[in-house]
N, C-alpha and C positions, 0 to 999 in steps of 0.2 A: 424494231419488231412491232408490228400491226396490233393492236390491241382485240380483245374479243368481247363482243357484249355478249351480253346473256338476260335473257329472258325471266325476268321474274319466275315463272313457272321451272327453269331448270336451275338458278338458283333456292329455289325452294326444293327441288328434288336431291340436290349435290346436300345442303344441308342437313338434310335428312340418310340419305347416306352419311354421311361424316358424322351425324350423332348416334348412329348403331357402331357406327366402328368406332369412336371414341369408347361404348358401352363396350365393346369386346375390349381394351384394352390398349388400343392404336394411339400412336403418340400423334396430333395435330400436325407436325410438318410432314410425317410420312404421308397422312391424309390429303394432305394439299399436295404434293407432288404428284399422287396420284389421279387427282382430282385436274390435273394441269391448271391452279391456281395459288398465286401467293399466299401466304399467311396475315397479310394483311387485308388484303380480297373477303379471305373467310371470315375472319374476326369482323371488317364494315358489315360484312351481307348478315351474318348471326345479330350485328348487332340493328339493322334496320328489318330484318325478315325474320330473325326468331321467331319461333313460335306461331305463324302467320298460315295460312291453308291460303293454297294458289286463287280462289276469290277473295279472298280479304287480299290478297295483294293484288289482285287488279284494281279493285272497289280503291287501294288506298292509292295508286299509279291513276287511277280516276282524278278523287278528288285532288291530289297534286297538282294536277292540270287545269282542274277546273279553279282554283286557288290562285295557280298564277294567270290563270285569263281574268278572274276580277279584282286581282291585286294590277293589271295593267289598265284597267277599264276606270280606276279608283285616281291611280295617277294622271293617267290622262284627264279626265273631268278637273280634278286641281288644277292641275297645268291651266287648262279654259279659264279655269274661276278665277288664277293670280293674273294672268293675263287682260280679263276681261277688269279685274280691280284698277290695273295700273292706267288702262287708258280713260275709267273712268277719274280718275286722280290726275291725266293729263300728263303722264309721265312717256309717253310714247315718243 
């Protein structure tokens, strides 16, 4: 079965319905079924989007990105510098 992504912005909406009907009384897996997602699904997305307004979760899908592009730019420059040590040392 073909997996579905979703958009930060509609799992911030799905979440937000799911915590008015948990308020009416709704048990969690009715809510998921409804929702056409597992109970596992809700429980990760509540627990990385709780509470979050659809710009803070861009802003924070932002800096993730921008996180791993200088966590790659970080490794690379080492890479250069072990590199450049060794054939100073003559180890090449």
């Amino acid at each position: 079965m073909a997996r579905k992504r979703y958009t930060p912005e509609q799992i911030i909406g799905m979440l937000r319905e799911a915590e008015v009907r948990l308020a009416q009384g709704e048990r969690v897996g009715a809510i998921c079924r409804s929702l056409s997602i597992s109970e596992q699904s809700y429980y990760r997305w509540r627990r990385e989007y709780g509470g979050l307004k659809v710009s803070q979760a861009r802003r924070l899908k932002d800096l993730e990105k921008e996180n791993q592009r200088l966590r790659k730019a970080v490794s690379n420059l080492t890479l250069d510098a072990l590199i450049l040590k060794e054939i100073v040392e003559g180890k090449y």
